[in-house]
C-alpha positions, 0 to 999 in steps of 0.5 A: 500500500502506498504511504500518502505522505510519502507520494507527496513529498515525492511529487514534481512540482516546476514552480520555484518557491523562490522564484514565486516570492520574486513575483509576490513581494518585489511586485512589479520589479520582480515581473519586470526581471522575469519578463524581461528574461522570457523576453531574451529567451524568445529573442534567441530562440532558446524554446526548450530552456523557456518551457523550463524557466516559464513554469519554474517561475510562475509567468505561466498564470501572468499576462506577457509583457509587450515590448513597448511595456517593457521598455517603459 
């Protein structure tokens, strides 16, 4: 019989808590970085670490930036 607990603990989970506190607490700064790294990712067609870095970081529940956005 599997132990819950144990599956649990076991369990893959992409977000980055460390990286969700960066979007949370630093606000629009802490976007603004992550946008702007998701922005360098897509200029230099670097798709497989992007589907890596999105999730991790938690842009996938936030809007894209604009570059005009970013730029501001």
């Amino acid at each position: 019989m599997d132990n819950p607990r144990q599956k649990a603990r076991s369990a893959l989970h992409w977000e980055n808590q460390r990286a969700r506190e960066l979007l949370t607490e630093n606000g629009a700064i802490g976007v603004l970085v992550a946008e702007l790294i998701r922005e360098y990712l897509d200029f230099y067609k670097l798709d497989y670490t992007k589907q890596i870095f999105m999730p991790e970081s938690n842009l996938m529940s936030k809007q894209s930036s604009s570059k005009q956005e970013l730029h501001e």
